[in-house]
N, CA, C and O atoms as CSV, one atom per row, in Angstrom:
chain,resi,resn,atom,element,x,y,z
A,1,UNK,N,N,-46.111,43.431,-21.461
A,1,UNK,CA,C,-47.338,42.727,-21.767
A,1,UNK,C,C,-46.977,41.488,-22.587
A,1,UNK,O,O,-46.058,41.498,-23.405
A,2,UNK,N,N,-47.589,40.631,-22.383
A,2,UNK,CA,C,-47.207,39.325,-22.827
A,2,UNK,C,C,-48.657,38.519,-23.657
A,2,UNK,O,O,-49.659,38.093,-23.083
A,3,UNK,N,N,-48.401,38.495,-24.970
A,3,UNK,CA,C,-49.632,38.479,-25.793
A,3,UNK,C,C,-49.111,37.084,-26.610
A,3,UNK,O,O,-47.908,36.832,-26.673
A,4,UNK,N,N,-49.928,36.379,-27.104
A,4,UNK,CA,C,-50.235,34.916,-27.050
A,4,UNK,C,C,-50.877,33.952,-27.856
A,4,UNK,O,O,-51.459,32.924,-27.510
A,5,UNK,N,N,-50.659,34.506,-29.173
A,5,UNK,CA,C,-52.412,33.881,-30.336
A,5,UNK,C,C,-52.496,32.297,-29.867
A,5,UNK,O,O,-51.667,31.418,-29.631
A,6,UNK,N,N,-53.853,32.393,-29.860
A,6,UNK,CA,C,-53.989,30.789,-29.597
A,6,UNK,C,C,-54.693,30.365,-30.733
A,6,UNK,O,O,-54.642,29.166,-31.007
A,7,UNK,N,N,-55.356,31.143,-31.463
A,7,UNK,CA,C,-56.043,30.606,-32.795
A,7,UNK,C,C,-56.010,31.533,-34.015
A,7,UNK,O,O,-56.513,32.653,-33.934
A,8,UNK,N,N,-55.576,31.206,-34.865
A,8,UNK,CA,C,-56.041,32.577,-35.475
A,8,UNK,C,C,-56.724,31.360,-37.514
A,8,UNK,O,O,-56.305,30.403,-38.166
A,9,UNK,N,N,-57.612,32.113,-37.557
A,9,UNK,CA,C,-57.915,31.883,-39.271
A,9,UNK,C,C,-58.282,33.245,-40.282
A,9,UNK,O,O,-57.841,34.394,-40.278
A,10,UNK,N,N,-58.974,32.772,-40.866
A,10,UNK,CA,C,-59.091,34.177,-42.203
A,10,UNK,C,C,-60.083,35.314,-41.499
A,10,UNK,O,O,-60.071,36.543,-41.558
A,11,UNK,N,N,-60.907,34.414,-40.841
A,11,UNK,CA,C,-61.790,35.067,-40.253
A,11,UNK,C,C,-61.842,35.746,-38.592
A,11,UNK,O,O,-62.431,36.802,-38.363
A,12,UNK,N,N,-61.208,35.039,-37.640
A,12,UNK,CA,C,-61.136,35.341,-36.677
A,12,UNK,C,C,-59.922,35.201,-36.125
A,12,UNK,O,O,-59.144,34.736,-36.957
A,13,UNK,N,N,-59.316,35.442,-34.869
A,13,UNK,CA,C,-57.850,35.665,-34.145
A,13,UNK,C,C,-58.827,35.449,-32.889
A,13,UNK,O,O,-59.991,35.824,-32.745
A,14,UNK,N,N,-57.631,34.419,-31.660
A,14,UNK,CA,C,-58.270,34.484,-30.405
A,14,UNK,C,C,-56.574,34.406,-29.558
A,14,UNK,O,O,-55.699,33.554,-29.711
A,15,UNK,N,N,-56.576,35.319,-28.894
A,15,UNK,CA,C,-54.999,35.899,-28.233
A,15,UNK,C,C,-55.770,35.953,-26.918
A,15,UNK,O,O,-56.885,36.311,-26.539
A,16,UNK,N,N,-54.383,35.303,-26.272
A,16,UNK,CA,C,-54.301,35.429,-24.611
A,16,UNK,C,C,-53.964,36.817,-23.969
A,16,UNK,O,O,-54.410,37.380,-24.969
A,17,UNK,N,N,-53.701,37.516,-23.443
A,17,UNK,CA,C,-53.030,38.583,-22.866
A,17,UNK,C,C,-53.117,38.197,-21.324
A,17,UNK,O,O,-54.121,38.022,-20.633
A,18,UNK,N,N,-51.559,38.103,-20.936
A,18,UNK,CA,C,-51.281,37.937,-19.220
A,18,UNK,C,C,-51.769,38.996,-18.737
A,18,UNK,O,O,-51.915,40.113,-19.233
A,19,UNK,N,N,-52.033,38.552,-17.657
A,19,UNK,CA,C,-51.709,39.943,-16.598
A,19,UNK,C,C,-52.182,41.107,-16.921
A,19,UNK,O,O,-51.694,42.098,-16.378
A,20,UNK,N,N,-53.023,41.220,-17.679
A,20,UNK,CA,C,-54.072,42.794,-17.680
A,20,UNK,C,C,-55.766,42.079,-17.089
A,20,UNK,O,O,-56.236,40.952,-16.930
A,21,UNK,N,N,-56.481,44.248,-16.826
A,21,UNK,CA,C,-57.328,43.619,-16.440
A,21,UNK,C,C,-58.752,44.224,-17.093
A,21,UNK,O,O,-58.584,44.626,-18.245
A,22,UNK,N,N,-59.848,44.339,-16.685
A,22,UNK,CA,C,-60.862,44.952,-17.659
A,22,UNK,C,C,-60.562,46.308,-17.784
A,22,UNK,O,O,-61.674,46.835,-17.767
A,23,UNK,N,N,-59.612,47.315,-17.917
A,23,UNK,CA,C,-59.087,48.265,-18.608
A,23,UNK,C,C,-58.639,48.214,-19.505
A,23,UNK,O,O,-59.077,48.835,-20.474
A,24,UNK,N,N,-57.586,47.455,-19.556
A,24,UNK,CA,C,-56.982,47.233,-21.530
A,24,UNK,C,C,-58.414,46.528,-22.205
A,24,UNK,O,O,-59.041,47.066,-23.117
A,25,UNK,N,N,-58.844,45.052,-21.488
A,25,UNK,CA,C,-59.383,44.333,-22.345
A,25,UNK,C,C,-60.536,45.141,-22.866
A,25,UNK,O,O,-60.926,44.969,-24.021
A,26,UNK,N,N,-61.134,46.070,-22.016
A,26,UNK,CA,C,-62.740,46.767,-22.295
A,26,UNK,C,C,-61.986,47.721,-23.996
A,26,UNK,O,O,-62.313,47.614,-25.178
A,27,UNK,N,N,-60.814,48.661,-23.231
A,27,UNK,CA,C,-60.569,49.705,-24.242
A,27,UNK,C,C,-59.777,48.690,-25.174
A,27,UNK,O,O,-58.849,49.399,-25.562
A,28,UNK,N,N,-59.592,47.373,-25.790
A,28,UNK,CA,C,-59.052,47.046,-26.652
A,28,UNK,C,C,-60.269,46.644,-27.824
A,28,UNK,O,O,-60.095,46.521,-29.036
A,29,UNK,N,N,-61.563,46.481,-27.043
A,29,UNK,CA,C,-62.351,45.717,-27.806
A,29,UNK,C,C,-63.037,47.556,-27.952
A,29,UNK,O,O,-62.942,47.988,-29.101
A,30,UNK,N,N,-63.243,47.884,-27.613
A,30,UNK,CA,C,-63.874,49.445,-28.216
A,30,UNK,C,C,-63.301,49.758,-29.905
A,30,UNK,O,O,-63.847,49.823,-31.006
A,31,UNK,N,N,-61.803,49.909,-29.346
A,31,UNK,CA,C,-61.398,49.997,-30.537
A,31,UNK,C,C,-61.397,48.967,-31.939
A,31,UNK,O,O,-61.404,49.213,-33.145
A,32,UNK,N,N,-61.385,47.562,-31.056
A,32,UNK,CA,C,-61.651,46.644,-32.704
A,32,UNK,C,C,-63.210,47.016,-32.872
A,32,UNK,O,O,-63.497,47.063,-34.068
A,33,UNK,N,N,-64.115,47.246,-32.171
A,33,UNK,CA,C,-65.690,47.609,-32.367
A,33,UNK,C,C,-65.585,48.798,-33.476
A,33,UNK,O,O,-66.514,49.093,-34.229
A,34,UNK,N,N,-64.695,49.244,-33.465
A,34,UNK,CA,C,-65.064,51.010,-34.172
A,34,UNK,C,C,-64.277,50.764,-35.585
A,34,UNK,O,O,-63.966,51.770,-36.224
A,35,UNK,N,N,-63.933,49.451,-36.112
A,35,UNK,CA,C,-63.761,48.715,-37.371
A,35,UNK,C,C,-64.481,48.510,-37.840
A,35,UNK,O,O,-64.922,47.496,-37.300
A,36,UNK,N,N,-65.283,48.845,-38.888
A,36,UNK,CA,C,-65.923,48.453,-39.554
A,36,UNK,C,C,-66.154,47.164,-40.359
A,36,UNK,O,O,-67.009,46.666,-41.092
A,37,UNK,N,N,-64.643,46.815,-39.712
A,37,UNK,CA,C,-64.145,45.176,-40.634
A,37,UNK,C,C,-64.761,44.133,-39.482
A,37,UNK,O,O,-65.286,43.048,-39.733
A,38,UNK,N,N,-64.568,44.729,-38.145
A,38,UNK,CA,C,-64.914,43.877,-37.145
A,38,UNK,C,C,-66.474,43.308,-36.917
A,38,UNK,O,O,-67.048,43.949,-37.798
A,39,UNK,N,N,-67.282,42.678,-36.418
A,39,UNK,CA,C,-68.450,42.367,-36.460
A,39,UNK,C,C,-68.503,41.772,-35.081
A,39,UNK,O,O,-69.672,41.806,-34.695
A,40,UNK,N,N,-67.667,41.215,-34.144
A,40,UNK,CA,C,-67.339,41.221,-33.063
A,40,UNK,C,C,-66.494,40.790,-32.190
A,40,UNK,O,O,-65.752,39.833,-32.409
A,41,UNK,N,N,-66.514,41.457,-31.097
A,41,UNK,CA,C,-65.109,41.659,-30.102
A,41,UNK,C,C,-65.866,41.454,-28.668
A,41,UNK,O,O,-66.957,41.729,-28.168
A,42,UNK,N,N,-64.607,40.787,-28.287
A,42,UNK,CA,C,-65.173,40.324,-26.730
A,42,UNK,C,C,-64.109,39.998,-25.638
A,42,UNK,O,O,-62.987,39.671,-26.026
A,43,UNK,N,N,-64.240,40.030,-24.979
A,43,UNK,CA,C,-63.003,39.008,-23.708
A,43,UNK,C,C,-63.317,38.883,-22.644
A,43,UNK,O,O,-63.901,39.768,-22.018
A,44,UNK,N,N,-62.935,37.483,-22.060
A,44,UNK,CA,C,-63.199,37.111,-20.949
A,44,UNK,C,C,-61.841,37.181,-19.822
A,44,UNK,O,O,-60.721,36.800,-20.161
A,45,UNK,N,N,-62.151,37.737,-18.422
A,45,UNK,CA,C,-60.954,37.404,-17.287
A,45,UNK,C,C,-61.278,36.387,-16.597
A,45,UNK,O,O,-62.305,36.446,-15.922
A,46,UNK,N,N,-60.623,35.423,-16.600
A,46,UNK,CA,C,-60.869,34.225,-15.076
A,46,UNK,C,C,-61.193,35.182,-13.592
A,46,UNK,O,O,-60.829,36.338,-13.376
A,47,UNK,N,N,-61.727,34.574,-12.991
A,47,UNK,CA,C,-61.491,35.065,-11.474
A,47,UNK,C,C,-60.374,35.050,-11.042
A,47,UNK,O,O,-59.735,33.998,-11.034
A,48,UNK,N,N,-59.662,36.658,-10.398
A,48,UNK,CA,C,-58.858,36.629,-9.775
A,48,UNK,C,C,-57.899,35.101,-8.975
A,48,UNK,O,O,-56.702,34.923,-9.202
A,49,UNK,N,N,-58.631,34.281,-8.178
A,49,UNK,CA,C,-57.583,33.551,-7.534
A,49,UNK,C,C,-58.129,32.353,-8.269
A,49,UNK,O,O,-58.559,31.606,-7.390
A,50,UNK,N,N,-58.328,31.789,-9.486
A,50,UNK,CA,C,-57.657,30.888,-10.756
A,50,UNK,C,C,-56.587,31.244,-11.508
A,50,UNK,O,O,-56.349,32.029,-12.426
A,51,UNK,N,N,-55.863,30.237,-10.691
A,51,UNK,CA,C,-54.398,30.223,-11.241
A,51,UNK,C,C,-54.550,29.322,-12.792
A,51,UNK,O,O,-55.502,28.589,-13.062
A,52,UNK,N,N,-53.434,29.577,-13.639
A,52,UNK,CA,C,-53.098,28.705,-14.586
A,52,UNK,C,C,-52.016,27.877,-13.865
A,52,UNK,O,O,-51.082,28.272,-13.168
A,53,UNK,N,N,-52.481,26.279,-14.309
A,53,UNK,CA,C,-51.589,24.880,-14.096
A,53,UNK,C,C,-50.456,24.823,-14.303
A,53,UNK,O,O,-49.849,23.766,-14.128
């Protein structure tokens, strides 16, 4: 797995992850949800045939 921060501050973190698909991303955000520190979690997948440039 190939993971990627693209932003991170005090308050929030925004990481790429290659090549997974709404299985990790669904069960990754469950678990930051069940933080009490968290307030919210989300992720988006491109459509299948959008390639990156």
């Amino acid at each position: 797995m190939k993971l990627k921060v693209i932003d991170k501050t005090d308050t929030e973190v925004r990481i790429e992850i290659a090549d997974e698909s709404h299985t990790l991303l669904n069960s990754l955000k469950t678990l930051l949800l069940n933080d009490p520190r968290v307030e919210l979690a989300t992720y988006h997948v491109e459509h299948p045939t959008i390639t990156e440039p």
